[in-house]
mmCIF file of the C-alpha atoms, coordinates in Angstrom:
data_MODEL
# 
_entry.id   MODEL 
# 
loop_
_atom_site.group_PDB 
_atom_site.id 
_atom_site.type_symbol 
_atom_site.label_atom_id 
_atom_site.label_alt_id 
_atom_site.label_comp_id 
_atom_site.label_asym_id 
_atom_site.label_entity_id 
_atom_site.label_seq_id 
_atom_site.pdbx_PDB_ins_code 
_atom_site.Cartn_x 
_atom_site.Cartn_y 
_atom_site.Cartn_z 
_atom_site.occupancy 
_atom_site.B_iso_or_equiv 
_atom_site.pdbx_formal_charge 
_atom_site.auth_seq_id 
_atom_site.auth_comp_id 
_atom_site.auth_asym_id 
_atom_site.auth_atom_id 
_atom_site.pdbx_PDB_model_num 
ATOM 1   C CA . UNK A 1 1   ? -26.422 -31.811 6.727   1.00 0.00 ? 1   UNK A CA 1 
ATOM 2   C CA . UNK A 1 2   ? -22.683 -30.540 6.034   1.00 0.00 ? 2   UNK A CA 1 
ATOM 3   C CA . UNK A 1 3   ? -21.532 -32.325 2.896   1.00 0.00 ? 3   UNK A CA 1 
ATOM 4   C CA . UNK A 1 4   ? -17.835 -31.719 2.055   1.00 0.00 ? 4   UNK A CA 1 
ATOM 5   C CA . UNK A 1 5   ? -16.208 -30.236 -1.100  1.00 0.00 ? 5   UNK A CA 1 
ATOM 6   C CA . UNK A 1 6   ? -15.140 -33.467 -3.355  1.00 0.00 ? 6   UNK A CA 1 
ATOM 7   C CA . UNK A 1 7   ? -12.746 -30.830 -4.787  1.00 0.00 ? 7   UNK A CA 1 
ATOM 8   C CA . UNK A 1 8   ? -11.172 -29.110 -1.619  1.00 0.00 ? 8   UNK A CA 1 
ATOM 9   C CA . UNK A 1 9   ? -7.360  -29.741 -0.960  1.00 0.00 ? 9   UNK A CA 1 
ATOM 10  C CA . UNK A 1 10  ? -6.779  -32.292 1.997   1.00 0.00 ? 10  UNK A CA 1 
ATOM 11  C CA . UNK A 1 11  ? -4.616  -30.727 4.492   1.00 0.00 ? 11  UNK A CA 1 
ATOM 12  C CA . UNK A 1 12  ? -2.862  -33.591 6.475   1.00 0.00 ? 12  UNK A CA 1 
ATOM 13  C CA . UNK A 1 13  ? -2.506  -31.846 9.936   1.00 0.00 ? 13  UNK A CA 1 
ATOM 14  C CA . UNK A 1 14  ? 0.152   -33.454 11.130  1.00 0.00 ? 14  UNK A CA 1 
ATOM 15  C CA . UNK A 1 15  ? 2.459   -32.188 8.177   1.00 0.00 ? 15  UNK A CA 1 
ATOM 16  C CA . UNK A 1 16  ? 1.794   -28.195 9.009   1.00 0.00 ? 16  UNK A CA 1 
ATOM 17  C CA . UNK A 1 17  ? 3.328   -26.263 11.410  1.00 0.00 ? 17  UNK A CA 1 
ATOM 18  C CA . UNK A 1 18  ? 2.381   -24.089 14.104  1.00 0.00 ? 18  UNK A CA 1 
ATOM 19  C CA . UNK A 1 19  ? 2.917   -21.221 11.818  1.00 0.00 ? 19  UNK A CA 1 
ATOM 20  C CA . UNK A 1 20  ? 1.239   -22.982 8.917   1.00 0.00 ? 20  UNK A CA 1 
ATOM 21  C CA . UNK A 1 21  ? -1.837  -23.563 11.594  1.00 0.00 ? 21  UNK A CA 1 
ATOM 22  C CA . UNK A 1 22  ? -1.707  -19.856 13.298  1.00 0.00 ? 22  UNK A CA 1 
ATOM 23  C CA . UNK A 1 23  ? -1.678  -18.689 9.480   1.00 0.00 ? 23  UNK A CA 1 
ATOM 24  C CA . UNK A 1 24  ? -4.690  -20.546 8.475   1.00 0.00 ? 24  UNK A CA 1 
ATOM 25  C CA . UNK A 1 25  ? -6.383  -19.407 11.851  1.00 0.00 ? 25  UNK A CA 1 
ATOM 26  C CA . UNK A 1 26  ? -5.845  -16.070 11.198  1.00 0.00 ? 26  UNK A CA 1 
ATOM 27  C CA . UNK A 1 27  ? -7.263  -16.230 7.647   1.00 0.00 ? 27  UNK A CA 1 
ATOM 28  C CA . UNK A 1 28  ? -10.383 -17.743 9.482   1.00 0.00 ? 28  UNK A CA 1 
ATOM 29  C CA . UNK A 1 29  ? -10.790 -15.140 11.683  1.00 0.00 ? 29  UNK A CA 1 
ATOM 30  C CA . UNK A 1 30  ? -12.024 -12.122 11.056  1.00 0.00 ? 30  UNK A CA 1 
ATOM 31  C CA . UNK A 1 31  ? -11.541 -10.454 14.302  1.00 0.00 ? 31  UNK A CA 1 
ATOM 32  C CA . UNK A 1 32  ? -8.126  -11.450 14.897  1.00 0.00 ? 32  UNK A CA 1 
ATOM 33  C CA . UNK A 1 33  ? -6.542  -13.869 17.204  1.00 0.00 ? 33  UNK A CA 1 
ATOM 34  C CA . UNK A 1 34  ? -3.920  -14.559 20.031  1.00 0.00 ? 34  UNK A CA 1 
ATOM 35  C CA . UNK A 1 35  ? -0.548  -14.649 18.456  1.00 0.00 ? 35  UNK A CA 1 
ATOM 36  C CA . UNK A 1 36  ? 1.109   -17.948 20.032  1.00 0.00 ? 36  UNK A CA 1 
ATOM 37  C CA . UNK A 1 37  ? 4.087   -16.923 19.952  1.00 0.00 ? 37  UNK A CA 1 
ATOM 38  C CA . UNK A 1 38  ? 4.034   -13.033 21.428  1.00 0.00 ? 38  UNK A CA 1 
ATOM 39  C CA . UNK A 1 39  ? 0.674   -13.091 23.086  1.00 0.00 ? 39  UNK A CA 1 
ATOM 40  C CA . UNK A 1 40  ? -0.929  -10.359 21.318  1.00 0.00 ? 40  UNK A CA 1 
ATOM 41  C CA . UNK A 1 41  ? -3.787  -9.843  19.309  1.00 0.00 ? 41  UNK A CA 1 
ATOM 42  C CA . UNK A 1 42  ? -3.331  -10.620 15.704  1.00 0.00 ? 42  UNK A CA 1 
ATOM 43  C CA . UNK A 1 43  ? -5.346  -9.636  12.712  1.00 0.00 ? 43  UNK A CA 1 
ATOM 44  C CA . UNK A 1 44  ? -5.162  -9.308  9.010   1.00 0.00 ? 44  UNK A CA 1 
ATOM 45  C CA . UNK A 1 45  ? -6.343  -6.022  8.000   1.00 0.00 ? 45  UNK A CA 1 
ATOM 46  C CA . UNK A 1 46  ? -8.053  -5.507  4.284   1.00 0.00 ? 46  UNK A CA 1 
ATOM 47  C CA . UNK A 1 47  ? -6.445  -1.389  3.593   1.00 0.00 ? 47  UNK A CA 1 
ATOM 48  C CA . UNK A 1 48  ? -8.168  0.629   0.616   1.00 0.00 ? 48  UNK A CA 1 
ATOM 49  C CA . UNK A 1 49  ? -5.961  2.554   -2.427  1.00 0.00 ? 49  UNK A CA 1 
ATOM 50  C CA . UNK A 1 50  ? -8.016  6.189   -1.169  1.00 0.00 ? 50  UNK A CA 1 
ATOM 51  C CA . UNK A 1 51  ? -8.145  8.985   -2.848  1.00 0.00 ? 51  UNK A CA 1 
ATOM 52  C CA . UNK A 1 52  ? -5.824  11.035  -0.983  1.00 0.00 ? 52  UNK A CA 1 
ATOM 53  C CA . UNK A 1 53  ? -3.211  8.245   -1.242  1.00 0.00 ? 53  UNK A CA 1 
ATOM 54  C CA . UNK A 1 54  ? -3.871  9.017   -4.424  1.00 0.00 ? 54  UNK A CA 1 
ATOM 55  C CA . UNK A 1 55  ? -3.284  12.596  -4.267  1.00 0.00 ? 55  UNK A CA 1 
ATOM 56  C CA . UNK A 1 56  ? -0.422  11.861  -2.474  1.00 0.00 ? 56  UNK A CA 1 
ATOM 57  C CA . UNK A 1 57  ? 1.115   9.977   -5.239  1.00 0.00 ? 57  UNK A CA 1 
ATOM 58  C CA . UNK A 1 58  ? 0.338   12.631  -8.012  1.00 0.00 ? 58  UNK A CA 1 
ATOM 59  C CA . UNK A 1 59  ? 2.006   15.378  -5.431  1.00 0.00 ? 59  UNK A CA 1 
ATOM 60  C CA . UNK A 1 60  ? 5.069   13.363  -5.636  1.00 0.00 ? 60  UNK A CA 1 
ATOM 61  C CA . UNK A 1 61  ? 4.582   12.699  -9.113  1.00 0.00 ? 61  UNK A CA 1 
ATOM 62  C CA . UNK A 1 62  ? 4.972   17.000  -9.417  1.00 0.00 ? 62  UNK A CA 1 
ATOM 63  C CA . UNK A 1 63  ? 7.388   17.072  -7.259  1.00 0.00 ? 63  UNK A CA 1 
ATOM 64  C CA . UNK A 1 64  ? 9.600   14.909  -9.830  1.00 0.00 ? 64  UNK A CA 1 
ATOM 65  C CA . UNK A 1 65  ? 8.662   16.895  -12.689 1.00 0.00 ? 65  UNK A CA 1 
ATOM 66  C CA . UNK A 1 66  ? 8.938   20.826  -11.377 1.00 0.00 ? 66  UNK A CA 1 
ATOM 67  C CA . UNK A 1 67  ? 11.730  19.937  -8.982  1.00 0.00 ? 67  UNK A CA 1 
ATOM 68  C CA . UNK A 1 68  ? 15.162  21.621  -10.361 1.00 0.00 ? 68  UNK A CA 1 
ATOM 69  C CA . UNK A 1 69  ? 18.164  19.145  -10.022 1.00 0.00 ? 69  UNK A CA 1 
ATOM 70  C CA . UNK A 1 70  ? 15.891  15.643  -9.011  1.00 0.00 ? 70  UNK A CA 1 
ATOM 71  C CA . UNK A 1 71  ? 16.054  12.946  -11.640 1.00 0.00 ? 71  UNK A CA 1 
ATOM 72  C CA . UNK A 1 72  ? 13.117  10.549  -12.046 1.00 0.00 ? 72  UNK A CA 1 
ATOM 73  C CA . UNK A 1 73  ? 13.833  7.361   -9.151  1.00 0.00 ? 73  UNK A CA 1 
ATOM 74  C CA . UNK A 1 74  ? 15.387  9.941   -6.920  1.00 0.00 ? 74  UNK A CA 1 
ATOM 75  C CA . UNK A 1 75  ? 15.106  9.594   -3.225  1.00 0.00 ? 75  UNK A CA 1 
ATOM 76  C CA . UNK A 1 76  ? 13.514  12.364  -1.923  1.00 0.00 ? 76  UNK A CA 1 
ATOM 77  C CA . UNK A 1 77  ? 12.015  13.247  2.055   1.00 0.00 ? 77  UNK A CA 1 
ATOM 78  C CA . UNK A 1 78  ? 8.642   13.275  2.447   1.00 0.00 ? 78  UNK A CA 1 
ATOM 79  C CA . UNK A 1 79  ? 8.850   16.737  4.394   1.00 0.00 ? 79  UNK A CA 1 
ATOM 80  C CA . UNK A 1 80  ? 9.954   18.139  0.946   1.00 0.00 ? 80  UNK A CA 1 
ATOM 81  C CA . UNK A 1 81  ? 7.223   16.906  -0.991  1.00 0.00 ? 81  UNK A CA 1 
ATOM 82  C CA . UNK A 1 82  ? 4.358   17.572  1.901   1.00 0.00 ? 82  UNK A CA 1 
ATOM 83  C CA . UNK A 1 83  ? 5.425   21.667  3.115   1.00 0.00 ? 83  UNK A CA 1 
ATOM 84  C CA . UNK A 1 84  ? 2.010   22.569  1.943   1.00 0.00 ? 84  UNK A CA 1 
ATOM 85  C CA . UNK A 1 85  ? 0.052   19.607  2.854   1.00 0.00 ? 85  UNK A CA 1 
ATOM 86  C CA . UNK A 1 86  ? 1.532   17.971  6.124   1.00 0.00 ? 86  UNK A CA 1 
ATOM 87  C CA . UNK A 1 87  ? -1.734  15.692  6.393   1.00 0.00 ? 87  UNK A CA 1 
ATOM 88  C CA . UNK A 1 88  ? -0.829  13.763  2.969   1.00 0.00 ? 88  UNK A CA 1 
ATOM 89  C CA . UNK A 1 89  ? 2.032   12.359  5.058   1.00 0.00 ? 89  UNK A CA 1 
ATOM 90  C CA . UNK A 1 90  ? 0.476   10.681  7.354   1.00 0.00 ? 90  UNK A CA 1 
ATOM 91  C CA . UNK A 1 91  ? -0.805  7.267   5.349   1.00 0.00 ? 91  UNK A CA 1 
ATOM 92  C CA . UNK A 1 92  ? 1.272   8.119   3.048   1.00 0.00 ? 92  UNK A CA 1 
ATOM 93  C CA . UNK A 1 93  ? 3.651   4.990   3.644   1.00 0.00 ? 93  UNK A CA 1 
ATOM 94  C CA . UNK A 1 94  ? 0.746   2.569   2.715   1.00 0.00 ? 94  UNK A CA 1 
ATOM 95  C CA . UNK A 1 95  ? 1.245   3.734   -0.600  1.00 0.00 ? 95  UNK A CA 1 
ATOM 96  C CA . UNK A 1 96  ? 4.002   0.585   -0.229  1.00 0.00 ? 96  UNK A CA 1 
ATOM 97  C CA . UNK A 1 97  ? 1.657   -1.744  -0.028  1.00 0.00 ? 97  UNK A CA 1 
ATOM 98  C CA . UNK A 1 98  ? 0.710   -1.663  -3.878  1.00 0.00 ? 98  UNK A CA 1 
ATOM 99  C CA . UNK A 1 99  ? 4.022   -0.841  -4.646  1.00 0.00 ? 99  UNK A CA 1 
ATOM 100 C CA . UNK A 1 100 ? 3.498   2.650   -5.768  1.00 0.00 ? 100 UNK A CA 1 
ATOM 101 C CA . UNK A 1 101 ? 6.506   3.914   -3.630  1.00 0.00 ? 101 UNK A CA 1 
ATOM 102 C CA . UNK A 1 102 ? 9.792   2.136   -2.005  1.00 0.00 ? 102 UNK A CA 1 
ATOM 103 C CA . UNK A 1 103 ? 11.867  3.209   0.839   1.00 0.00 ? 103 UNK A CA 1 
ATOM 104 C CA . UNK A 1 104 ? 15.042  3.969   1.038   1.00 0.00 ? 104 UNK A CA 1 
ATOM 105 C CA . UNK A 1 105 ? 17.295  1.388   3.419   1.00 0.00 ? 105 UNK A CA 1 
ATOM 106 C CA . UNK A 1 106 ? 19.557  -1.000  2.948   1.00 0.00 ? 106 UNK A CA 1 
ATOM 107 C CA . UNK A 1 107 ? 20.440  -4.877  4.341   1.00 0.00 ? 107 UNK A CA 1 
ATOM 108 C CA . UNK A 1 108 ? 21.338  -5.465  7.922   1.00 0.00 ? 108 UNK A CA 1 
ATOM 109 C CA . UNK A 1 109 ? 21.973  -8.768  8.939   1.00 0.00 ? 109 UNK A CA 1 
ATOM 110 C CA . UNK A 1 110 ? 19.494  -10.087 6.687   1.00 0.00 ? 110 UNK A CA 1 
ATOM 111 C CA . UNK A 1 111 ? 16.880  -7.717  7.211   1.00 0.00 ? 111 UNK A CA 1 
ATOM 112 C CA . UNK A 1 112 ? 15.773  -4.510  5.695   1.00 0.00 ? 112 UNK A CA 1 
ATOM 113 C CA . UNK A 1 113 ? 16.182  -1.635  7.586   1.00 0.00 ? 113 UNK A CA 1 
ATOM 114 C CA . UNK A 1 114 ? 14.356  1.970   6.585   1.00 0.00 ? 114 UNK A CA 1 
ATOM 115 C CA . UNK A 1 115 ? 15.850  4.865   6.201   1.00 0.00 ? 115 UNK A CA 1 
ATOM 116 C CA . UNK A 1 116 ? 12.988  6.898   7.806   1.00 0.00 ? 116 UNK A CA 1 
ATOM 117 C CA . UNK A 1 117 ? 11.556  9.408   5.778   1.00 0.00 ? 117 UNK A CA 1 
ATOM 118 C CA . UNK A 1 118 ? 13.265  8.765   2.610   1.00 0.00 ? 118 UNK A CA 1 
ATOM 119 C CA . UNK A 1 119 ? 10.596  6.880   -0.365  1.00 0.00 ? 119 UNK A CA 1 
ATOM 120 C CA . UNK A 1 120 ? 10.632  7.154   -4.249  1.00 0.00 ? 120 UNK A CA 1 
ATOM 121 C CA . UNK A 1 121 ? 8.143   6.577   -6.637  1.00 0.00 ? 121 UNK A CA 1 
ATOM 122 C CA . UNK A 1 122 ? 8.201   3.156   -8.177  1.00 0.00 ? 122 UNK A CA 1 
ATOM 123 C CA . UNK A 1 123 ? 8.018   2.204   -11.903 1.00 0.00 ? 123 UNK A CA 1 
ATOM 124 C CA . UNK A 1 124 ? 4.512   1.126   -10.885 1.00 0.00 ? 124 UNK A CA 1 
ATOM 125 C CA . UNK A 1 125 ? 3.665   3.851   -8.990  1.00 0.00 ? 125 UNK A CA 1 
ATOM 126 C CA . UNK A 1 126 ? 4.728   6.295   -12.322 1.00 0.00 ? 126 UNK A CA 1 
ATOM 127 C CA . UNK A 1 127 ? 3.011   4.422   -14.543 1.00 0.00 ? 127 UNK A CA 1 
ATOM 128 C CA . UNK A 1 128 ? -0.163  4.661   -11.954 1.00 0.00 ? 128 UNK A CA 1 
ATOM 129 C CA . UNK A 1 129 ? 0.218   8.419   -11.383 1.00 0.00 ? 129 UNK A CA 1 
ATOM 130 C CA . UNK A 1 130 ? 0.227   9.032   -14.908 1.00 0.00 ? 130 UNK A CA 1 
ATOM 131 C CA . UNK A 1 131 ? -3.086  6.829   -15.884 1.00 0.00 ? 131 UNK A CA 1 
ATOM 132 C CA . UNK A 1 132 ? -1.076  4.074   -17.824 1.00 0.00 ? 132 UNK A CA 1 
ATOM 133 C CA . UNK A 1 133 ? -2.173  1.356   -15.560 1.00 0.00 ? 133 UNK A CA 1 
ATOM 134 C CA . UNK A 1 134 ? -4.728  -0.072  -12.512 1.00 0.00 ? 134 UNK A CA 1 
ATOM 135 C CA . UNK A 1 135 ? -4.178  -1.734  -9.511  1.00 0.00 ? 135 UNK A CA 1 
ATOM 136 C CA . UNK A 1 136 ? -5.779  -4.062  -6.966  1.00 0.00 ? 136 UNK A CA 1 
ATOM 137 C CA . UNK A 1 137 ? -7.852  -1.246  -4.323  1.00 0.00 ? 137 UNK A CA 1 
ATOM 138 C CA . UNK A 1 138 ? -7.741  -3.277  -1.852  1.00 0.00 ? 138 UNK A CA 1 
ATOM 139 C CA . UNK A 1 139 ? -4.585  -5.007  -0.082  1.00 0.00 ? 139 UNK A CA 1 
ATOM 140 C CA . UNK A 1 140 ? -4.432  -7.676  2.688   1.00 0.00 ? 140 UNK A CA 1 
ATOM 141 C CA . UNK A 1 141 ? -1.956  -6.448  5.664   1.00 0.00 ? 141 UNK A CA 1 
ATOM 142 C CA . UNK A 1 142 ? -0.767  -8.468  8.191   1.00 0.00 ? 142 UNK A CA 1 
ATOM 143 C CA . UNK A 1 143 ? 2.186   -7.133  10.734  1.00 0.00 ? 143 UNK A CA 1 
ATOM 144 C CA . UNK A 1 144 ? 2.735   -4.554  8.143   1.00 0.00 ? 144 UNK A CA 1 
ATOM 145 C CA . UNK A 1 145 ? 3.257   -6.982  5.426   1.00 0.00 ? 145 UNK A CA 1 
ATOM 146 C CA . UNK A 1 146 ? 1.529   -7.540  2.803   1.00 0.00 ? 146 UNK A CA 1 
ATOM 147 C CA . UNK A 1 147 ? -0.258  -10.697 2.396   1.00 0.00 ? 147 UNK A CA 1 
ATOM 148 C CA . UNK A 1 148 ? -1.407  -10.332 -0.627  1.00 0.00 ? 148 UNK A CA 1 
ATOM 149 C CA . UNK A 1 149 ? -4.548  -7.945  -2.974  1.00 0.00 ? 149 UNK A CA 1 
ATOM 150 C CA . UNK A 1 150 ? -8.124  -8.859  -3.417  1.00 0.00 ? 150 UNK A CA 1 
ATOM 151 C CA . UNK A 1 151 ? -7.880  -9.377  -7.276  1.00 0.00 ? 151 UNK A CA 1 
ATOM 152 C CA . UNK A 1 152 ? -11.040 -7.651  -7.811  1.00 0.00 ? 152 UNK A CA 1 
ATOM 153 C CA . UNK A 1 153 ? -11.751 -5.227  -8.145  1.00 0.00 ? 153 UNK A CA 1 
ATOM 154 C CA . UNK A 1 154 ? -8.998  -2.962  -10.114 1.00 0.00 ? 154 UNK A CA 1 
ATOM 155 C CA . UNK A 1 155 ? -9.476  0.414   -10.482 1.00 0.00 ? 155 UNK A CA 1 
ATOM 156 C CA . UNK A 1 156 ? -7.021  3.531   -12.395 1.00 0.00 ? 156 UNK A CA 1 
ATOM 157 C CA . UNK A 1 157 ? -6.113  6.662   -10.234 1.00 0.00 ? 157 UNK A CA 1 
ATOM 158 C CA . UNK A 1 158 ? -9.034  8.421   -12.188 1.00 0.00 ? 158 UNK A CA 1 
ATOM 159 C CA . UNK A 1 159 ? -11.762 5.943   -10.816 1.00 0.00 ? 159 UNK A CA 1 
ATOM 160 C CA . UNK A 1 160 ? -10.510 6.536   -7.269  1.00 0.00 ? 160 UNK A CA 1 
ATOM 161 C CA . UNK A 1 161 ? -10.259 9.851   -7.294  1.00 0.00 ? 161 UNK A CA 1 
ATOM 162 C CA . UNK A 1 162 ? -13.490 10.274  -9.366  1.00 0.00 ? 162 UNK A CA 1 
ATOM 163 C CA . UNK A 1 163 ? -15.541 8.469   -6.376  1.00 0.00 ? 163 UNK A CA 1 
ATOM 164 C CA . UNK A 1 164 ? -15.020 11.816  -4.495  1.00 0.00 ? 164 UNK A CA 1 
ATOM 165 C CA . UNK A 1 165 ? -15.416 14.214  -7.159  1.00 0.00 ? 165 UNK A CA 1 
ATOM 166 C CA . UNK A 1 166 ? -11.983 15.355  -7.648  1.00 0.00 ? 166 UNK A CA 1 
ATOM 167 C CA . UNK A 1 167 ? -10.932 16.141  -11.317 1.00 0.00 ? 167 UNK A CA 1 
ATOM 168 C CA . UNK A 1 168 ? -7.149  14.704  -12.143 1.00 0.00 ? 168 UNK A CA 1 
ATOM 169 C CA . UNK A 1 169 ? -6.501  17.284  -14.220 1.00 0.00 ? 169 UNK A CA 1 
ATOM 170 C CA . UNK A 1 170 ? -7.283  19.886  -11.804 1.00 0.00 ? 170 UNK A CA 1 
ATOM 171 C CA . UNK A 1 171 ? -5.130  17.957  -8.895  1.00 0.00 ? 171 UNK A CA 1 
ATOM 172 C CA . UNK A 1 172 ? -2.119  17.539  -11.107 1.00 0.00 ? 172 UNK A CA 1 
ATOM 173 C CA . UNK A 1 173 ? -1.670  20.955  -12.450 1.00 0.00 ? 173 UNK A CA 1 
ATOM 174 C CA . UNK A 1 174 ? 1.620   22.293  -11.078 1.00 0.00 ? 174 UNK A CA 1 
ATOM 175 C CA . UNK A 1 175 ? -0.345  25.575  -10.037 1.00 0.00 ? 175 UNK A CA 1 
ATOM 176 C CA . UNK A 1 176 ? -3.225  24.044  -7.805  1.00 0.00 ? 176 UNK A CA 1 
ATOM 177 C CA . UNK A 1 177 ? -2.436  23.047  -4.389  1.00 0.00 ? 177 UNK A CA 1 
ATOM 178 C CA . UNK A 1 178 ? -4.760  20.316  -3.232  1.00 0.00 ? 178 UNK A CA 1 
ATOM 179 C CA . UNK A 1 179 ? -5.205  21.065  0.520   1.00 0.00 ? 179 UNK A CA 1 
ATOM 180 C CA . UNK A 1 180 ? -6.382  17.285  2.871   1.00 0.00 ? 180 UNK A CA 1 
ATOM 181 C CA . UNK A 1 181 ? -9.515  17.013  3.881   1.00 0.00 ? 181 UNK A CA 1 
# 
């Protein structure tokens, strides 16, 4: 016997629309769905804060502070930050989805349009880097958006990278080169 939740929101149908319904589909499904609209699959994807994003961020993080002539919230290329380590840049981007970095672009016709290859580090992303704060690990991705962070858990950039046995000390030392596994 199904007995319904006394305290659950009633959703009046009629009053949503096909995006409100796809959206609620979607959330429902976790192995994705036909998007009405283009025809092609679409899924919500749940992306983890890893430890080389991580080591990513602290590379940049170095590259601010032993960099002649680049000022803190200076745009910089990722090829200049990843010469030694061309694997970091890969997933590197994600790093957007907690807000640890923000590209570079500017408003076209009411949309945002990249400047490819050009990030900074955020105010959050610092303050991450240098240990002051956690964030969500986990972040919900649809399209390349973010939807939204599972709340819990949190975690600082030592817990991450401790999970693998790396040492922050060791990785943020200006003389060490961390090289991607």
């Amino acid at each position: 016997m199904k007995r319904e939740n006394p305290f659950a929101e009633k959703l009046d149908e009629a009053e949503l629309t096909p995006q409100d319904l796809f959206k609620m589909k979607l959330k429902d499904n976790h192995k994705g769905c036909v998007c009405p609209t283009c025809g092609r699959k679409a899924k919500e994807y749940k992306r983890r804060l890893t430890s080389n994003l991580c080591i990513a961020l602290i590379e940049i993080l170095k590259y601010y502070r032993h960099t002649e002539n680049v000022e803190l919230l200076d745009y910089f290329h990722i090829d200049d930050i990843f010469k030694r380590n061309p694997r970091l840049k890969v997933d590197f981007p994600k790093l957007q989805y907690w807000d640890l970095i923000e590209a570079k672009g500017k408003m076209v016709g009411g949309k945002f349009v990249k400047n490819y290859g050009y990030y900074r580090i955020s105010e959050n992303g610092l303050k991450f880097a240098q240990r002051e704060v956690a964030v969500p690990i986990f972040a919900i991705v649809y399209n390349n958006v973010v939807q939204g962070h599972q709340l819990n858990p949190y975690a600082t950039i030592d817990q991450i990278l401790s999970g693998d046995k790396i040492d922050y000390e060791t990785i943020v030392n200006p003389q060490n080169t961390i090289q991607y596994e």
